[in-house]
C-alpha positions in Angstrom: 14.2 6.9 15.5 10.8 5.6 15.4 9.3 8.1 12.5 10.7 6.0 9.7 7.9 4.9 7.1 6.7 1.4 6.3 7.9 0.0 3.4 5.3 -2.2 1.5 5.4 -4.0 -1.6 2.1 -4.6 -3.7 3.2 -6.7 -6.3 6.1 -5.5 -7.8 5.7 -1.6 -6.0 6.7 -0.6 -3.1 5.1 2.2 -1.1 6.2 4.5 1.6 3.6 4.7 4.5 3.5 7.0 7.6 2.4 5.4 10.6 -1.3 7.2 10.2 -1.3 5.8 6.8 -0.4 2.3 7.6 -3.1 2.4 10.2 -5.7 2.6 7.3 -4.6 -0.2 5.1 -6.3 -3.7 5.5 -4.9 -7.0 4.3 -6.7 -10.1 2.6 -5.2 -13.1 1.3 -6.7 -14.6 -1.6 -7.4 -18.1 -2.0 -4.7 -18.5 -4.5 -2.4 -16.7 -1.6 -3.5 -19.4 0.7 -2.8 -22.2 -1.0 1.0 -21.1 -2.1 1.1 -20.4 1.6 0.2 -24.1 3.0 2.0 -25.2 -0.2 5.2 -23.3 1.6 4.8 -25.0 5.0 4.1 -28.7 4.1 
């Protein structure tokens, strides 16, 4: 319990991350990301 990895999909792979290694990843959204997004929500 609690030591499980992150599962994370980039496209259409999916990665294993420890928690030290999730720490290290940073997330953008694109505009192209954004607009699907609000596209989603209206």
């Amino acid at each position: 319990g609690g030591r499980e990895p992150l599962a994370v999909q980039v496209g259409e792979t999916f990665f294993a991350l420890r928690q030290v290694e999730a720490h290290c990843v940073e997330v953008r959204l694109e505009a192209s990301a954004e607009l699907d997004a609000a596209r989603r929500s209206a």
